[in-house]
SEPA-802649 format. One record per residue (C-alpha): residue in one letter; x, y, z. Coordinates in nm, 4 decimals. Example, Ala and Ser with C-alpha at 12.3 -4.5 7.8 and 13.67 -1.06 7.14 Angstrom:
2
{guro a, u 1.2300, v -0.4500, w 0.7800}
{guro s, u 1.3670, v -0.1060, w 0.7140}
//
This chain:
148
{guro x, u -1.9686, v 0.9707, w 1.5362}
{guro x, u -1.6952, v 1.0339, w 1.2705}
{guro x, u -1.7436, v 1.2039, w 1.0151}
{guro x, u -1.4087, v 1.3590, w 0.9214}
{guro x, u -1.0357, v 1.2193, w 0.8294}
{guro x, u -0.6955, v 1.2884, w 0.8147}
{guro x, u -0.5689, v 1.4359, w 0.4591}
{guro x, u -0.2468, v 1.2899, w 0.5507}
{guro x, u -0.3614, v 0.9026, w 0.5661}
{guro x, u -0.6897, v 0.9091, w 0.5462}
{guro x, u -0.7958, v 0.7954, w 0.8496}
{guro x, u -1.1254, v 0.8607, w 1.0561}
{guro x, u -1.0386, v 1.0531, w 1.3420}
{guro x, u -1.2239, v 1.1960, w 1.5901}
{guro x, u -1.3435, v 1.5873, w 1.5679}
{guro x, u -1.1037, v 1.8420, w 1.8178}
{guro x, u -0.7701, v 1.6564, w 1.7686}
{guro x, u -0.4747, v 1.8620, w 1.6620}
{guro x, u -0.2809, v 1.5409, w 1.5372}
{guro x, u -0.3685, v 1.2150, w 1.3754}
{guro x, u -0.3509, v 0.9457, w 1.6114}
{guro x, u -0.2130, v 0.6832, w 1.3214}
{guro x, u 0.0257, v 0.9159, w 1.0871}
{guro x, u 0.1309, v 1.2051, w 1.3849}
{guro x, u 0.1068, v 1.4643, w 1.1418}
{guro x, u -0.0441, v 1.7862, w 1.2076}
{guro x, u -0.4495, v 1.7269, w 1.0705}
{guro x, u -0.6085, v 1.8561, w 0.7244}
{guro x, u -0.9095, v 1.7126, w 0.7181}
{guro x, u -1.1476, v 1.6118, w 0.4779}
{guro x, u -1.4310, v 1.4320, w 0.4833}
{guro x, u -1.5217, v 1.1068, w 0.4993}
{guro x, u -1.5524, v 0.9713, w 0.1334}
{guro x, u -1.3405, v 1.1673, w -0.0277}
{guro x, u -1.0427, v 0.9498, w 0.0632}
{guro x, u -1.0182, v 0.6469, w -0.0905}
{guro x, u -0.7519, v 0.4711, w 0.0558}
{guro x, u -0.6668, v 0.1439, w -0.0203}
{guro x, u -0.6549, v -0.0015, w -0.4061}
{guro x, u -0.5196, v -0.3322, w -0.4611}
{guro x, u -0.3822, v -0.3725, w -0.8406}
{guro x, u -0.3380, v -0.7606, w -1.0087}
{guro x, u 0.0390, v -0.6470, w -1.2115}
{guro x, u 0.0098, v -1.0478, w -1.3062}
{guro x, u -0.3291, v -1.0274, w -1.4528}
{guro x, u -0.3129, v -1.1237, w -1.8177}
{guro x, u 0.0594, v -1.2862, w -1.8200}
{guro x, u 0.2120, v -0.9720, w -1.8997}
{guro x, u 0.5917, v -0.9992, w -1.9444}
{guro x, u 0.8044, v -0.8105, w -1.7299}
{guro x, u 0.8461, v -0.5365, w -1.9621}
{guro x, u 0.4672, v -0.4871, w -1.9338}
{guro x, u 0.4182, v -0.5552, w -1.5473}
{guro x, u 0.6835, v -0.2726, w -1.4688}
{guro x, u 0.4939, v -0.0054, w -1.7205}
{guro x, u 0.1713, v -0.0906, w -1.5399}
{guro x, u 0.3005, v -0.0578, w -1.2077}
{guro x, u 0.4101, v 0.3270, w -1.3371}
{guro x, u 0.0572, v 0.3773, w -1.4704}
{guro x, u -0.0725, v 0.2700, w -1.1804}
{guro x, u 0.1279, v 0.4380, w -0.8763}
{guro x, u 0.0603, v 0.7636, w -1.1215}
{guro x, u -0.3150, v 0.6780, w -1.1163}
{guro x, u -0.3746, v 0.6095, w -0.7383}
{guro x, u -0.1215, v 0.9396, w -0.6810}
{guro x, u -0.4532, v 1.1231, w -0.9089}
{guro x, u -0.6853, v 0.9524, w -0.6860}
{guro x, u -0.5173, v 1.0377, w -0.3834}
{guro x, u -0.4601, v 0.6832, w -0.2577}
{guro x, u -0.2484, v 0.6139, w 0.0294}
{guro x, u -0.1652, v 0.2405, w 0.0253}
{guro x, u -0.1781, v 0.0045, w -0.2780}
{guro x, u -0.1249, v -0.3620, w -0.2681}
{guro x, u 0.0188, v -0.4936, w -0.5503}
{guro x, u -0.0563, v -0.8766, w -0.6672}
{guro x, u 0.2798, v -1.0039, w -0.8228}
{guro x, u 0.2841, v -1.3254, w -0.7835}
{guro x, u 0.5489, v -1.5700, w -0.6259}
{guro x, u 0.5921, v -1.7393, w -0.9799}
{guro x, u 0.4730, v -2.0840, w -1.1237}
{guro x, u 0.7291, v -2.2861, w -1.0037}
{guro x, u 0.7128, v -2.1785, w -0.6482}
{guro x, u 1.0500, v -1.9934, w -0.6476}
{guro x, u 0.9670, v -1.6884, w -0.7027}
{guro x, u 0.9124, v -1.5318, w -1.0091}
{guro x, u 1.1110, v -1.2766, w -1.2219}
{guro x, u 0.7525, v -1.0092, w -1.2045}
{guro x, u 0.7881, v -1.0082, w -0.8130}
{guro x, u 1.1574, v -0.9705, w -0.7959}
{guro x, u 1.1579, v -0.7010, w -1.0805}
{guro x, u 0.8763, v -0.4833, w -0.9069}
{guro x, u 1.0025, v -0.4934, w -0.5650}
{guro x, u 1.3656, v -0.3866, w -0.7215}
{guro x, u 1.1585, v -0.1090, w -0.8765}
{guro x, u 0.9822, v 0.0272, w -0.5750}
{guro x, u 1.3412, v 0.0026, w -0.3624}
{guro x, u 1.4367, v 0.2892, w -0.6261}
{guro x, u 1.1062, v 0.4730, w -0.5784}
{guro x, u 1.1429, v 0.4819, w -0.2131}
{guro x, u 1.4876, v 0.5903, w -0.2714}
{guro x, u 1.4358, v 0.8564, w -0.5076}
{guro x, u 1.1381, v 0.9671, w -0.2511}
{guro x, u 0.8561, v 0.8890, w -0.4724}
{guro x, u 0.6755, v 0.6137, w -0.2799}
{guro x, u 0.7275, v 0.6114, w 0.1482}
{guro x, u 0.7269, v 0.2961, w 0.2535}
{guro x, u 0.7324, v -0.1165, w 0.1198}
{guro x, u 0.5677, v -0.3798, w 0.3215}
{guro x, u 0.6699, v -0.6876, w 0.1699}
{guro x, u 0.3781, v -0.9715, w 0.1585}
{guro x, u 0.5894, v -1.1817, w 0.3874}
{guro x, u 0.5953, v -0.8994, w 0.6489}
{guro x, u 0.2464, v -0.7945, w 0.6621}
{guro x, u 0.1431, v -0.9152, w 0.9509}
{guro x, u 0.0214, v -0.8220, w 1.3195}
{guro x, u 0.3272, v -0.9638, w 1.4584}
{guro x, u 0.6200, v -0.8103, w 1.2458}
{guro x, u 0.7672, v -0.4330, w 1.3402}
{guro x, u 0.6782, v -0.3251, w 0.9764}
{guro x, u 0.3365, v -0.4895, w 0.9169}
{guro x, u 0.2419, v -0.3837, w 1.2666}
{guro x, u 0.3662, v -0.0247, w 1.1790}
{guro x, u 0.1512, v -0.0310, w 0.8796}
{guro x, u -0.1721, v -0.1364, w 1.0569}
{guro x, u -0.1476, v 0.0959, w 1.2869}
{guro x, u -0.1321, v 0.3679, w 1.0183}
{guro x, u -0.3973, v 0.2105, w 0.8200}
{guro x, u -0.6172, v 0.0249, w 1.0376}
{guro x, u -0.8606, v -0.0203, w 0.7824}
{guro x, u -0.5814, v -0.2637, w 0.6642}
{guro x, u -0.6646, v -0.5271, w 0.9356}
{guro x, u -0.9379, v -0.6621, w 0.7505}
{guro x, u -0.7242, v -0.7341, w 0.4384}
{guro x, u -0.7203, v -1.1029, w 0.3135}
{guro x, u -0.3775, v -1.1216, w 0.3355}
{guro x, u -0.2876, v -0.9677, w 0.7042}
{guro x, u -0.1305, v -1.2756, w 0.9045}
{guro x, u -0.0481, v -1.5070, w 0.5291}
{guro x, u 0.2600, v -1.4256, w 0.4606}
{guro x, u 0.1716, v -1.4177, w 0.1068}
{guro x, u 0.4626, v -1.4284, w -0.1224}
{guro x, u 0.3008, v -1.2899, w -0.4133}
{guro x, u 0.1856, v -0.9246, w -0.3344}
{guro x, u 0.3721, v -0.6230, w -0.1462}
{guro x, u 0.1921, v -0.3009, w 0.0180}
{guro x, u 0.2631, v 0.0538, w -0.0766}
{guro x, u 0.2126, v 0.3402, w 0.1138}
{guro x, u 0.2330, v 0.6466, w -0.0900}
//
């Protein structure tokens, strides 16, 4: 039975492995519980403007760093007329900068999350927990992933 996971992802793994089967990287484990990885986060909640969306999304990649989180999915919206809205275009334009600057690893657009693209693949192999999220397979529009 597992009982331990990887500090890296946070990933069960099984006892006696030198590396993590999903992330590669040499193991620090922890146990089971004290990882918490996967926090989804509604940045449309409440209308915000975008002003307000974008200083959430701060407070919030800050909190789940303090929590030790490893992915996030963020609920953005596609925008009410179905062309996509200024929230979704704003954040992901944000998090392209945060990946840049090295502050967030990797972006899984809501499109791409899925068992049959290279990135959404990618990602649920990492995060296999992630396979039973609502959205795997939707191509949802309105949210994107986050690995920290």
């Amino acid at each position: 039975m597992r009982d331990i996971c990887c500090g890296v992802c946070g990933n069960e793994v099984e006892p006696g492995l030198r590396r993590c089967p999903f992330c590669e990287s040499e193991l620090e484990l922890v146990a089971v519980g004290q990882i918490a990885l996967h926090k989804i986060i509604n940045l449309k909640q409440g209308m915000p403007t975008v002003e307000q969306a974008l200083a959430r999304l701060d407070r919030e990649l800050e909190q789940a760093r303090l929590e030790q989180r490893r992915v996030l999915t963020l609920i953005h919206g596609y925008g009410s007329s179905g062309a996509g809205g200024i929230i979704r275009q704003e954040v992901r334009i944000r998090l392209q900068y945060l990946q840049h600057r090295g502050r967030i690893s990797d972006i899984v657009i809501g499109e791409d999350f899925s068992t049959r693209s290279g990135v959404g693949l990618n990602l649920l192999r990492r995060f296999p927990v992630l396979r039973q999220h609502g959205d795997v397979n939707r191509g949802n529009l309105g949210i994107t992933l986050v690995v920290l």
